[in-house]
LOVOKE-440401 format. One record per residue: x, z, y of N, C-alpha, C in turn. Coordinates in steps of 0.2 Angstrom, whole numbers, padded with zeros to 4 digits, always signed. Example, Ala and Ser with C-alpha at 12.3 -4.5 7.8 and 13.67 -1.06 7.14 Angstrom:
2
+0066+0039-0028+0062+0039-0022+0066+0039-0016 +0064+0035-0011+0068+0036-0005+0064+0039+0000 
//
This chain:
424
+0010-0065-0127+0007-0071-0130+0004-0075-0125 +0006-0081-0124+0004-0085-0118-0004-0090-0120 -0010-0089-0118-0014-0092-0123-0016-0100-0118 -0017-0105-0118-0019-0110-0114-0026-0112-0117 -0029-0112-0111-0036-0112-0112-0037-0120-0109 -0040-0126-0115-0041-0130-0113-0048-0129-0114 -0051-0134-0108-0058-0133-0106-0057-0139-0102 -0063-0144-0106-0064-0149-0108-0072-0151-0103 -0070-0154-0099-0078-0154-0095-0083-0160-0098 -0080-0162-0102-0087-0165-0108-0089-0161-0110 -0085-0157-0115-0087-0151-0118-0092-0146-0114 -0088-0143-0110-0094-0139-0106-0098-0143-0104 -0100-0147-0101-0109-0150-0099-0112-0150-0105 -0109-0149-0111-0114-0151-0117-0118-0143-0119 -0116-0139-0117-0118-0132-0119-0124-0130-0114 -0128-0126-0119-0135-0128-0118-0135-0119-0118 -0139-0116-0115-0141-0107-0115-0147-0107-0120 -0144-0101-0124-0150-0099-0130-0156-0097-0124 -0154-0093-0119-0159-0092-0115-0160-0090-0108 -0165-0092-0106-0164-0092-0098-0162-0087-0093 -0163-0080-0097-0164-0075-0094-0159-0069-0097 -0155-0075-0103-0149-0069-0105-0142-0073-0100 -0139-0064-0099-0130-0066-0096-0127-0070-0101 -0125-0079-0098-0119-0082-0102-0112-0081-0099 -0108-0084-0102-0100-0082-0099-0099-0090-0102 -0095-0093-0097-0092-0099-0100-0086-0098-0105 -0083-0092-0102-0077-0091-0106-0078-0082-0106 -0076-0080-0113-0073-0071-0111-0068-0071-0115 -0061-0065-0111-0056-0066-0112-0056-0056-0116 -0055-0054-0122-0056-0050-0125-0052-0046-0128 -0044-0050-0128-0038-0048-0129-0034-0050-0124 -0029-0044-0124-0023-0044-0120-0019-0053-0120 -0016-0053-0115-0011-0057-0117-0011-0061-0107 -0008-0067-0108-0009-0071-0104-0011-0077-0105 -0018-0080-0100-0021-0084-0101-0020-0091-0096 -0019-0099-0095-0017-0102-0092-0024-0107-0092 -0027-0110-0087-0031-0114-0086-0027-0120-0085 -0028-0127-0090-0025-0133-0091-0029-0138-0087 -0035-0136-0084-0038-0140-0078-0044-0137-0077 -0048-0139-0073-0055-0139-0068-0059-0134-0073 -0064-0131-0069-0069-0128-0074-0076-0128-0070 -0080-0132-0073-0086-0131-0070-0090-0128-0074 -0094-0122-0072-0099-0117-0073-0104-0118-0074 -0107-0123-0082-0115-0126-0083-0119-0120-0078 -0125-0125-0079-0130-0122-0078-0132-0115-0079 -0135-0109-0079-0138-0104-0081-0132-0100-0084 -0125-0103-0082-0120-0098-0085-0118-0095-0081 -0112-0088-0081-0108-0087-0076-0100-0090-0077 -0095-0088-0075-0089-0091-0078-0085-0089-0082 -0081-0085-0079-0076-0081-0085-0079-0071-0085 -0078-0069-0092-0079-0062-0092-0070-0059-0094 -0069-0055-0090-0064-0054-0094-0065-0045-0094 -0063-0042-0102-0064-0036-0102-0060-0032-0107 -0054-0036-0108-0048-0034-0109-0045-0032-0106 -0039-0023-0107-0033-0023-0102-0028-0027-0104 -0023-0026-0098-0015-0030-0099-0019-0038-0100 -0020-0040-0095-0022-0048-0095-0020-0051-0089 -0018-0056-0089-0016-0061-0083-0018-0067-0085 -0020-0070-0078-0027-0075-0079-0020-0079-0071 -0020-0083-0076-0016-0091-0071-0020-0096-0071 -0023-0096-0064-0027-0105-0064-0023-0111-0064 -0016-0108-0062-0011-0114-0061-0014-0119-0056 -0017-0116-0050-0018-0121-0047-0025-0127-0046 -0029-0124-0052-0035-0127-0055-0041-0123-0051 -0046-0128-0051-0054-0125-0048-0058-0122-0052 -0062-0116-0052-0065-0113-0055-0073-0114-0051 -0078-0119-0050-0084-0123-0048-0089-0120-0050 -0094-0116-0047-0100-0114-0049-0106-0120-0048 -0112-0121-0051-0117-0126-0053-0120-0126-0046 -0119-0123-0040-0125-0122-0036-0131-0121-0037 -0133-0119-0044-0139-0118-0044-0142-0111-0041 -0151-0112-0042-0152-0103-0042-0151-0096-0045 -0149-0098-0051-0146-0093-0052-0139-0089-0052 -0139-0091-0046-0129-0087-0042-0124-0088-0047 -0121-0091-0049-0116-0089-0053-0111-0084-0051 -0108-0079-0054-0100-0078-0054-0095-0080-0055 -0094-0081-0051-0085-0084-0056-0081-0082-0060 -0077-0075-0060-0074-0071-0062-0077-0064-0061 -0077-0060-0067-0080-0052-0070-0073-0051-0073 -0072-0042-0069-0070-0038-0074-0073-0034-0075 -0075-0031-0079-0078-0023-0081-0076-0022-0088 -0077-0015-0090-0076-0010-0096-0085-0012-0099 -0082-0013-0105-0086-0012-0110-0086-0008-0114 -0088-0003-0117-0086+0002-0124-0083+0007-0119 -0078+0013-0123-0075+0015-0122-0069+0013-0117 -0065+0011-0119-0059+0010-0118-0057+0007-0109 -0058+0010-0105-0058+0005-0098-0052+0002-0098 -0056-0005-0094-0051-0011-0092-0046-0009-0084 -0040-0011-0088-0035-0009-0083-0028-0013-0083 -0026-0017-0077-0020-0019-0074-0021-0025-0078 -0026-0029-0072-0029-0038-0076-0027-0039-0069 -0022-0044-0068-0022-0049-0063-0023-0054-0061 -0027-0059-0059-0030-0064-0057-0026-0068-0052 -0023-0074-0053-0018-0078-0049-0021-0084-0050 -0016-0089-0043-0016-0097-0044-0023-0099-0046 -0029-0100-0043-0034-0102-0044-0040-0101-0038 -0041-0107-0036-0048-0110-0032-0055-0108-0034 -0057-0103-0030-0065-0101-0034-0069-0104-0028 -0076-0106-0030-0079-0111-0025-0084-0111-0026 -0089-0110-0024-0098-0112-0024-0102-0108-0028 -0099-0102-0029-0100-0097-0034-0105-0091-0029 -0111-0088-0032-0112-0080-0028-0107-0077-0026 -0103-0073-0032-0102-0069-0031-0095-0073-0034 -0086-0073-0030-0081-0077-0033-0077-0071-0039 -0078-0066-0035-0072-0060-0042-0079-0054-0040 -0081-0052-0046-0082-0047-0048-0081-0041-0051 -0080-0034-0049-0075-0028-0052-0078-0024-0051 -0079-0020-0057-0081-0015-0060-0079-0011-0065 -0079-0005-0062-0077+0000-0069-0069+0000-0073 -0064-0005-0068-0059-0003-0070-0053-0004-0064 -0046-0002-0066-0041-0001-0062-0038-0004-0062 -0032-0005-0057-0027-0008-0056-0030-0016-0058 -0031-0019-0054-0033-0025-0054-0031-0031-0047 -0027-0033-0049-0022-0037-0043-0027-0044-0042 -0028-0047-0036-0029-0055-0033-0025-0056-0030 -0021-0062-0031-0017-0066-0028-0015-0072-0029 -0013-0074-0022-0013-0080-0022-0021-0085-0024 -0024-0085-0021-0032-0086-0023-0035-0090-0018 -0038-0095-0019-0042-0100-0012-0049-0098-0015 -0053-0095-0009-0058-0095-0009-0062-0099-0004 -0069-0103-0007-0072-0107-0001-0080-0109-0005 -0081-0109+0001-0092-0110+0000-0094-0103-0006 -0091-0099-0005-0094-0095-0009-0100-0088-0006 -0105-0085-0007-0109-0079-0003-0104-0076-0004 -0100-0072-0006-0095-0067-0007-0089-0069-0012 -0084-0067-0006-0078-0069-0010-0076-0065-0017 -0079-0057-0015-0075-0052-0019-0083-0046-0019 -0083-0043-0024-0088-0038-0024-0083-0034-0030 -0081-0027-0027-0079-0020-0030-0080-0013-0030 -0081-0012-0037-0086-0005-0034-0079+0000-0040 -0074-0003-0039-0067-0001-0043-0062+0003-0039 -0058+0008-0041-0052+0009-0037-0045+0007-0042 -0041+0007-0034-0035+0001-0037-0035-0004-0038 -0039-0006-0032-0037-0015-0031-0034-0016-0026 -0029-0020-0029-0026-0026-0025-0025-0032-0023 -0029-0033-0019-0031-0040-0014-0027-0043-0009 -0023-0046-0009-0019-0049-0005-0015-0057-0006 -0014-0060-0002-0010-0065-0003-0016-0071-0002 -0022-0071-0001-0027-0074-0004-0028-0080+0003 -0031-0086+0002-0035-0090+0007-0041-0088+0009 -0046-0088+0012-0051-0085+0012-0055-0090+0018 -0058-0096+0015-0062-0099+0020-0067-0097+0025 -0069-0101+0031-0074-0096+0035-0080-0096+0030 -0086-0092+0034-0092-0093+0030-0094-0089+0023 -0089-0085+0021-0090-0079+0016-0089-0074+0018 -0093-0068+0015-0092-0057+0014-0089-0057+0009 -0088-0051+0010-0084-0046+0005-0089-0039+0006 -0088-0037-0003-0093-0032-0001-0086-0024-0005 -0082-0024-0002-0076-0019-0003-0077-0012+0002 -0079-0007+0000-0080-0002+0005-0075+0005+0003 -0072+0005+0000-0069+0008-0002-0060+0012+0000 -0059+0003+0003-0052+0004+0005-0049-0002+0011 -0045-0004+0011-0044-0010+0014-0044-0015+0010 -0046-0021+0011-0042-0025+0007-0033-0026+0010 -0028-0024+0003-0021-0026+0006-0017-0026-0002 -0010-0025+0002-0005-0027-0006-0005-0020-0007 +0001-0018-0014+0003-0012-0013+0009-0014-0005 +0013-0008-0004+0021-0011-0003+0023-0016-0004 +0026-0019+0000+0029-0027-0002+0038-0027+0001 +0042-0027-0001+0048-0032+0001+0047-0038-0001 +0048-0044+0006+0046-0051+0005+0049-0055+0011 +0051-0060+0011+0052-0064+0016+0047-0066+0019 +0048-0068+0026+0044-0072+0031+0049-0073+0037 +0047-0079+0040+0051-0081+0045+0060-0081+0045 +0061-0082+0038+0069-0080+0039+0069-0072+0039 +0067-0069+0038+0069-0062+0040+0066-0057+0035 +0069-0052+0030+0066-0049+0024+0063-0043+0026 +0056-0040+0025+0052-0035+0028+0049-0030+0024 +0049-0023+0021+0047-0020+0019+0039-0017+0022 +0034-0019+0020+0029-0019+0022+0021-0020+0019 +0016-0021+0021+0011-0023+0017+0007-0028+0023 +0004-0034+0016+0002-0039+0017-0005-0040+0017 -0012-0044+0019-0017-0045+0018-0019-0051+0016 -0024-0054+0020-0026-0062+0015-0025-0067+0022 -0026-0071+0022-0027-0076+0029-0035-0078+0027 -0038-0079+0034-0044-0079+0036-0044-0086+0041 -0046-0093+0036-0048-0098+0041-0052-0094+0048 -0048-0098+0054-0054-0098+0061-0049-0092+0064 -0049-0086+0061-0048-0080+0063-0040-0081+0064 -0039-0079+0074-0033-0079+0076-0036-0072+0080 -0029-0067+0077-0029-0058+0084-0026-0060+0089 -0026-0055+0094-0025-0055+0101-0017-0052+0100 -0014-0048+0095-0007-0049+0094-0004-0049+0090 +0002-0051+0086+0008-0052+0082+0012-0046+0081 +0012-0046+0076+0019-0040+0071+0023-0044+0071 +0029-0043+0069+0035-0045+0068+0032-0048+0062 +0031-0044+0056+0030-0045+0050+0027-0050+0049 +0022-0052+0053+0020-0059+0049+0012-0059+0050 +0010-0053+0052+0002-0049+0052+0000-0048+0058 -0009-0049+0060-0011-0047+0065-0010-0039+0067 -0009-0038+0076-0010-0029+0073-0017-0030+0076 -0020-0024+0073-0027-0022+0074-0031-0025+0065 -0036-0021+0067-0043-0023+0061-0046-0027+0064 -0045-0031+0057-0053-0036+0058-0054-0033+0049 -0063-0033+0054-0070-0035+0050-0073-0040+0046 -0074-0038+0040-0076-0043+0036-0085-0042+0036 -0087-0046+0041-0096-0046+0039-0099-0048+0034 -0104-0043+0031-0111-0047+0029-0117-0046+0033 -0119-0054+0036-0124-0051+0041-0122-0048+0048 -0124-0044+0052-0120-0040+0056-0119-0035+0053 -0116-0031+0048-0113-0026+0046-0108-0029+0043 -0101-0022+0045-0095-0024+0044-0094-0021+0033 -0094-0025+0028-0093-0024+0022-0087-0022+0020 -0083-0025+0022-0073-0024+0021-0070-0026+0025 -0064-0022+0026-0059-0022+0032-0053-0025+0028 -0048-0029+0036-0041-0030+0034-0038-0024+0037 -0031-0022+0039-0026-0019+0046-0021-0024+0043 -0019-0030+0040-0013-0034+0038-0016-0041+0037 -0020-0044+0042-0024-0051+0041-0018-0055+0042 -0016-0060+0037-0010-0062+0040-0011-0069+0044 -0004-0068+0048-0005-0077+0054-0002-0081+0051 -0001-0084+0045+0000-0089+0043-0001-0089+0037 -0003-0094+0034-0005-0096+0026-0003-0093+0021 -0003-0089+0013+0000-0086+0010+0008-0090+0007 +0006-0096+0004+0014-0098+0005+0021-0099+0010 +0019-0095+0016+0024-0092+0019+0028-0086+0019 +0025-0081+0012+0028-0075+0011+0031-0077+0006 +0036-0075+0004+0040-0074-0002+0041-0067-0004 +0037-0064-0008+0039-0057-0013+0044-0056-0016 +0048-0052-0014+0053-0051-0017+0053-0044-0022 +0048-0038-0021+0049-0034-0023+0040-0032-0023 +0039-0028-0030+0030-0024-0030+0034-0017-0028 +0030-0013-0024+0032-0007-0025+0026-0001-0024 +0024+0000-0030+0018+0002-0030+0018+0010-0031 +0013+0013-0027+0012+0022-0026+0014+0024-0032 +0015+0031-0030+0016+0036-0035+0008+0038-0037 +0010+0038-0045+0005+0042-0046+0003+0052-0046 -0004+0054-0043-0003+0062-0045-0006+0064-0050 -0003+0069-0052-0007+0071-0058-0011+0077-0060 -0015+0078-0065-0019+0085-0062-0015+0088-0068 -0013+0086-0071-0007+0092-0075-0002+0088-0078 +0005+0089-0082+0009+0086-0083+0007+0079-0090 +0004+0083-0092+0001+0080-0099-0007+0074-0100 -0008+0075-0091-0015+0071-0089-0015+0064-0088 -0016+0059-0089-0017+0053-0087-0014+0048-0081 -0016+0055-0076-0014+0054-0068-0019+0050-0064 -0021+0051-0058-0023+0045-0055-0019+0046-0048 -0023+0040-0041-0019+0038-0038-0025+0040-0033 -0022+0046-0029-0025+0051-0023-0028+0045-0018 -0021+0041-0015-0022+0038-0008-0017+0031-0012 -0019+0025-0014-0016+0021-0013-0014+0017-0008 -0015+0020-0001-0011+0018+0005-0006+0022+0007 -0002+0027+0002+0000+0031+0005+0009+0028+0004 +0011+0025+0008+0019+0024+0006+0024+0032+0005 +0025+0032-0002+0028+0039-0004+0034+0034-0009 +0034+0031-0010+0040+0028-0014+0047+0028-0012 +0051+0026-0016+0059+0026-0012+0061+0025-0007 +0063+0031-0004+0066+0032+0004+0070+0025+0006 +0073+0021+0002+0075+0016+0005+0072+0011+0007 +0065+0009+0004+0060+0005+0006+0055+0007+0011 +0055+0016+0014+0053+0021+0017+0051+0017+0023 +0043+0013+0026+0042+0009+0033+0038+0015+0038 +0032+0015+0033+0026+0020+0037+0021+0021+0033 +0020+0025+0033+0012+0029+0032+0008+0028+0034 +0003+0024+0028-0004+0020+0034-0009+0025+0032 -0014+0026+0036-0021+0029+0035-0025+0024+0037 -0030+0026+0029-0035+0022+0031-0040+0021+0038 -0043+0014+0040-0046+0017+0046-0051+0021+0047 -0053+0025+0050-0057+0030+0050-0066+0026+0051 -0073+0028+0051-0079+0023+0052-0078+0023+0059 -0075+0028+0065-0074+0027+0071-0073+0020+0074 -0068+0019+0068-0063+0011+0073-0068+0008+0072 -0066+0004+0079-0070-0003+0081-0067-0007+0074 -0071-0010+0072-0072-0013+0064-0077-0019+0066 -0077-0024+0072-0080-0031+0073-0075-0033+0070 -0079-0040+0070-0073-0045+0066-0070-0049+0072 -0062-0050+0070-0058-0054+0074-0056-0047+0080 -0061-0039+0080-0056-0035+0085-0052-0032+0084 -0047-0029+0090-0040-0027+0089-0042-0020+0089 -0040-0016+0085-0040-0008+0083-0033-0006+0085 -0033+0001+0083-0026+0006+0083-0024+0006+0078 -0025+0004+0071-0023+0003+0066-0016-0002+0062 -0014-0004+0068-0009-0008+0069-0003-0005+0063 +0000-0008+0060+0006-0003+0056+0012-0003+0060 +0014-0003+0067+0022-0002+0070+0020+0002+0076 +0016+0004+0075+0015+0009+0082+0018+0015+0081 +0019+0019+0087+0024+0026+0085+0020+0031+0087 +0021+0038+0086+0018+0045+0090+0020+0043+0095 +0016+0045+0099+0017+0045+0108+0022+0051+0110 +0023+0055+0106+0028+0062+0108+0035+0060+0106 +0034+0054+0103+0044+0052+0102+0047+0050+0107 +0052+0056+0105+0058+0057+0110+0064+0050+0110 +0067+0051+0116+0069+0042+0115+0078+0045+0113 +0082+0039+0112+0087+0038+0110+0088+0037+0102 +0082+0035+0100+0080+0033+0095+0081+0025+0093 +0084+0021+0089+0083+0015+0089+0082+0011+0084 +0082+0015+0077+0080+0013+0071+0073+0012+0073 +0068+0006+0070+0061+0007+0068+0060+0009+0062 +0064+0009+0055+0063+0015+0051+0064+0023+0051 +0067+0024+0053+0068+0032+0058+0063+0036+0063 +0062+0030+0069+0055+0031+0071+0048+0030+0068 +0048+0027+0065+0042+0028+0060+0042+0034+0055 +0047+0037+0051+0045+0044+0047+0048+0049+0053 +0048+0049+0057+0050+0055+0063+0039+0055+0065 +0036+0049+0066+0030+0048+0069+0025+0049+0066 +0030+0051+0057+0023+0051+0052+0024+0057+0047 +0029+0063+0053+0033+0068+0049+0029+0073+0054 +0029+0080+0051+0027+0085+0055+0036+0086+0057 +0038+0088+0064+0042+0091+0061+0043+0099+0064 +0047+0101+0060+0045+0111+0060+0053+0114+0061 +0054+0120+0064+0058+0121+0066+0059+0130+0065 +0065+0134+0065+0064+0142+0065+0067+0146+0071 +0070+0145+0074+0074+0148+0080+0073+0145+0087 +0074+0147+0092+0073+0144+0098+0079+0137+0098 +0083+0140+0097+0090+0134+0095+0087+0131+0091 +0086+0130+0087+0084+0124+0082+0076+0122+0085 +0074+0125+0089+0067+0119+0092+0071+0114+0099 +0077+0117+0100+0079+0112+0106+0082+0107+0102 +0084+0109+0097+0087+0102+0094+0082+0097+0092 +0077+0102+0088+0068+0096+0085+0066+0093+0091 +0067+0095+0099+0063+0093+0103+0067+0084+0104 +0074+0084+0100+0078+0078+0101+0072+0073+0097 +0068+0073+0094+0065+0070+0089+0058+0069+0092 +0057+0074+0093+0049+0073+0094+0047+0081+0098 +0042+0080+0102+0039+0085+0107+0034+0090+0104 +0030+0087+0100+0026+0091+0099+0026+0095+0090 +0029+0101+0092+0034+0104+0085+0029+0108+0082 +0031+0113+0075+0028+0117+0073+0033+0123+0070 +0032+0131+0072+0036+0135+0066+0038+0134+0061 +0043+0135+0058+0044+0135+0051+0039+0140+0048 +0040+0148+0051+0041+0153+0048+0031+0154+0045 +0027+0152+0048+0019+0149+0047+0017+0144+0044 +0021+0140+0043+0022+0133+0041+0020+0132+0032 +0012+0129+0031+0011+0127+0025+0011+0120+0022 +0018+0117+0018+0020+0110+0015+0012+0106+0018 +0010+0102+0018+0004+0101+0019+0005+0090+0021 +0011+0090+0024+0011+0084+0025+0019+0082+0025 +0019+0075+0026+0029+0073+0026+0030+0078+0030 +0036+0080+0030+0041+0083+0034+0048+0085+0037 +0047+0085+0042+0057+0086+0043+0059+0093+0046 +0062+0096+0043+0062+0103+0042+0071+0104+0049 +0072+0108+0053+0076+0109+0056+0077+0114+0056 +0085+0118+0054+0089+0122+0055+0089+0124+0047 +0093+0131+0046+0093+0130+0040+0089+0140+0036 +0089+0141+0031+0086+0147+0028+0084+0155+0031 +0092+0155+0035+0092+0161+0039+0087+0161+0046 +0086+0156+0048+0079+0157+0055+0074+0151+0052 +0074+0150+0047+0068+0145+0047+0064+0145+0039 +0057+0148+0039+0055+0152+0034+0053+0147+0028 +0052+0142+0030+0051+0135+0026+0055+0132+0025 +0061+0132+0029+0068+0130+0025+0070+0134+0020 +0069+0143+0021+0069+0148+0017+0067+0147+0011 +0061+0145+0009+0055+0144+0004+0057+0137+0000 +0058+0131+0002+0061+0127+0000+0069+0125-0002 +0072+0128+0002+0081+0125-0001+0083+0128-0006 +0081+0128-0011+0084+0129-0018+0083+0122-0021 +0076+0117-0019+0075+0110-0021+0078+0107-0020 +0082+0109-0014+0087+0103-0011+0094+0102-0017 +0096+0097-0016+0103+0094-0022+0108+0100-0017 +0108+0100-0011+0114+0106-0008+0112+0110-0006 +0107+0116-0007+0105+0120-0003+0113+0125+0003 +0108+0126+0007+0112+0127+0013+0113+0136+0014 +0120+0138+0017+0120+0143+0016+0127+0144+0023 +0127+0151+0023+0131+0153+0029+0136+0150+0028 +0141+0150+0022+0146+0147+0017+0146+0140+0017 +0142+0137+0016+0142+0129+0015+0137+0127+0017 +0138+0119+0020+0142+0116+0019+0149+0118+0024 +0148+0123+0027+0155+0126+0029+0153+0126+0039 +0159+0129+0042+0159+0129+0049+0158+0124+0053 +0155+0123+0055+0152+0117+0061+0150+0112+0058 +0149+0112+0050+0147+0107+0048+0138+0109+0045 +0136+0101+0043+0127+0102+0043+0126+0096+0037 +0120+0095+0034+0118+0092+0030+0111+0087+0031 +0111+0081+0028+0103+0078+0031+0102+0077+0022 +0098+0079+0020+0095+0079+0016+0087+0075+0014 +0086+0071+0010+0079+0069+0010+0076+0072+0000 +0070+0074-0001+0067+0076-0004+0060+0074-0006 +0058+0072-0011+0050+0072-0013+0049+0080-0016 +0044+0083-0011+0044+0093-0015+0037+0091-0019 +0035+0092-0022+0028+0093-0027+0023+0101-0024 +0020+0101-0021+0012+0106-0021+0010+0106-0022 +0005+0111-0027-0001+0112-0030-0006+0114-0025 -0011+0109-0025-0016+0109-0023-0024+0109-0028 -0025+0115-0029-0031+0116-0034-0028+0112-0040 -0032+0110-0041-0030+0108-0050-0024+0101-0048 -0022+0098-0044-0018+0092-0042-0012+0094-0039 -0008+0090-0040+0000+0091-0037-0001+0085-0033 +0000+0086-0029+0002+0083-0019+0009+0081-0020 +0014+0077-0018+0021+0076-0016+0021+0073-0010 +0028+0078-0006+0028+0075+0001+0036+0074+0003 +0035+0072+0006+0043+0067+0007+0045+0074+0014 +0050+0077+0011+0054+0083+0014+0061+0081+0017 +0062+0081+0025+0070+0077+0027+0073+0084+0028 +0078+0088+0026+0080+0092+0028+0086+0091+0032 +0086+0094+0038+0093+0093+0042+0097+0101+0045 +0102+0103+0041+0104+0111+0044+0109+0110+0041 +0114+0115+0045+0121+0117+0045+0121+0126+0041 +0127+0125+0041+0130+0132+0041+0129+0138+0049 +0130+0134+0054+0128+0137+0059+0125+0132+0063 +0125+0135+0069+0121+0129+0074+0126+0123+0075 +0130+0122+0077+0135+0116+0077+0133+0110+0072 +0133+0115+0066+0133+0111+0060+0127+0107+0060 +0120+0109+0061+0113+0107+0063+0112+0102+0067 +0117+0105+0074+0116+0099+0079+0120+0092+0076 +0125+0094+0072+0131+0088+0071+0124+0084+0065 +0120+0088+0061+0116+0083+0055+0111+0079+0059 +0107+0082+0065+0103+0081+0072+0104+0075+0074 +0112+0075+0078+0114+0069+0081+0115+0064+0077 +0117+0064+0071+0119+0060+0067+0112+0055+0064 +0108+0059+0062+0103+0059+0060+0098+0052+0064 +0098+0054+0070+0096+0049+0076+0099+0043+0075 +0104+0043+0073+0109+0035+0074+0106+0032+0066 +0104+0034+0061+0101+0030+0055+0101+0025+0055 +0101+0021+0051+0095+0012+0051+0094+0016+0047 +0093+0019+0041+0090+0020+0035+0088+0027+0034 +0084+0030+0029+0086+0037+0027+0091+0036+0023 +0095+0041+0020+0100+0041+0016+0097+0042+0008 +0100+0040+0002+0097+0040-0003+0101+0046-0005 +0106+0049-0002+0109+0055-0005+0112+0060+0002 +0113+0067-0001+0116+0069+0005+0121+0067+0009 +0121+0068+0013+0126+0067+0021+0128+0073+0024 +0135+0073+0022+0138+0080+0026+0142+0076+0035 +0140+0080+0037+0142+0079+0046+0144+0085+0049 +0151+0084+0053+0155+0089+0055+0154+0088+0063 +0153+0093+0068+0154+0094+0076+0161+0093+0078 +0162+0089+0081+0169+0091+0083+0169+0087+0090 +0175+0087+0095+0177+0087+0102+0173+0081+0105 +0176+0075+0099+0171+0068+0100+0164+0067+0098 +0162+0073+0094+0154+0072+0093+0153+0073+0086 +0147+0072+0083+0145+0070+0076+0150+0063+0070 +0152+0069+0066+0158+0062+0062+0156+0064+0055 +0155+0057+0051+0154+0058+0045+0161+0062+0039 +0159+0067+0035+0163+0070+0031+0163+0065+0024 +0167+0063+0025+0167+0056+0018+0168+0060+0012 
//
């Protein structure tokens, strides 16, 4: 149900507060639905502006200003929080100019809550969140304001989206009038952190500040984390919402959050960069998909043979046979010498055997395995690559290195005189 909020700035200057010292709200939005601002909103005196404390809401400024009174009493622009029982969840805030306001978005006490596409300016803080599951990105962000976000980055979930002619599965951040980094992503972002100060203390961080204005990205796709849950029947929550675990075709990188170690000045370049590699990748690699879950995989191995193969990928390896699920991984060789391939290839769609998939031939498998971890289930992105024999191992190996993609199903691959050849 699409509701239009006309607001009438006659109207509002004529409103008067029963009292000086109670919270008004110009507007509160109490049921679900979508809501459209038909023009400008100025924020009387002694009020704030919108509460919203409904889930399932979308708030469209269409392009309109949301103006606070400058007076003393700071106004807010926009409040989400839970009232009652029932917490507020998955409100997004779009298309709208918040301006001269304390504090421009307020969030509390609920989840999944998206900004986008948003101009902020003259505000003391753009954003103040003391909520998990927010989604900040896309946004203008004039000089002269903090954020008081200490929780995460500010960023998108996953994005497929265009920039520059060219489509990028990736994550995005806000643009920051003034602020230019010392170097360019392909994707359209500075690499390194920047600092968002209050004062001289660093309040919220970007790793995806973008170099050109939001309306030079085109979304094409949300692709938003997996949920864990603590039993099948529980609600679920979201462990790392930085953590890219979704469809291996979208499969970029695994971001971690910055640690308090990194230099976190504003406008400096960190290591936080999203296209960097492990320093121990091995070359003859030429996907940057590939090398990025090679860089963000343990990868594990059970025979002396089968670590000369893993050492094709990466230097610094780990037993299979010792080995607890604990992170991605790309598991090398197959049941017989490797105690982790042992332990796992039943989950696989082919598990692998002396039999099949037969003589010199190997398998490249991808997998999400589930681990229980105390009361929560973990899921980790599982690549498996083994043969029937060694041939067959080396043949999924080589093959394996030549990717642009992971494969969304298995791939049988045969050794033979010319090399690695696909089994159609």
């Amino acid at each position: 149900m699409k509701k239009v909020l006309i607001l009438a700035l006659i109207a509002l200057c004529l409103v008067v507060p029963s009292s000086a010292s109670r919270i008004e709200y110009n507007m509160t939005i109490s049921e679900p639905g979508t809501y459209t601002l038909s023009e400008d909103m100025l924020i009387p005196g002694y009020q704030h502006g919108i509460l919203i404390k409904s889930s399932n809401v979308v708030l469209d400024g269409q392009n309109h200003q949301l103006m606070g009174n400058n007076s003393e009493m700071y106004p807010y622009g926009i409040e989400v929080y839970t009232i009652g029982e029932n917490k507020v969840e998955n409100v997004t805030i779009k298309n709208l100019t918040i301006k001269d306001c304390y504090e421009a978005v307020f969030i509390v006490d609920a989840r999944n809550v998206t900004v986008i596409n948003c101009e902020f300016e003259n505000n003391t803080y753009f954003l103040e969140s003391l909520a998990p599951e927010i989604y900040f990105y896309l946004n203008k962000i004039h000089e002269g304001q903090s954020a008081k976000f200490y929780s995460a980055p500010l960023a998108s979930p996953k994005l497929s989206y265009n920039y520059n002619g060219s489509e990028y599965t990736y994550r995005l951040g806000n643009y920051y009038e003034g602020y230019v980094g010392t170097e360019k992503e392909n994707e359209g972002v500075y690499k390194g952190l920047y600092g968002v100060l209050d004062g001289e203390s660093v309040s919220a961080y970007e790793i995806y500040p973008l170099i050109e204005t939001p309306e030079n990205y085109e979304v094409l796709e949300i692709i938003y984390p997996e949920i864990e849950r603590v039993s099948p029947s529980s609600e679920g929550i979201i462990l790392d919402i930085f953590a890219l675990k979704s469809s291996s075709k979208n499969y970029i990188i695994t971001d971690e959050v910055p640690s308090e170690d990194d230099d976190s000045s504003s406008g400096s370049s960190g290591s936080s960069g999203g296209s960097s590699y492990a320093r121990d990748l091995s070359g003859g690699i030429t996907s940057t998909v590939i090398k990025h879950v090679i860089s963000n995989s343990n990868v594990v191995y059970g025979s002396e043979i089968d670590e000369g193969f893993a050492e094709q990928l990466r230097e610094n390896l780990q037993n299979g046979n010792n080995y607890e699920l604990s992170e991605d991984t790309i598991i090398v060789g197959g049941p017989n010498a490797n105690g982790l391939a042992n332990s796992y290839n039943g989950e696989f769609e082919v598990p692998i055997s002396n039999n099949y998939p037969g003589e010199n031939r190997g398998i490249i498998q991808v997998q999400n395995i589930e681990v229980h971890v105390g009361n929560f289930i973990k899921t980790y992105q599982v690549i498996y690559i083994a043969g029937s024999d060694r041939f067959g191992t080396q043949a999924a190996l080589e093959y394996f290195k030549t990717l642009d993609e992971l494969p969304e199903g298995p791939i049988t691959v045969e050794w033979t005189a010319k090399g690695p050849v696909l089994v159609e």
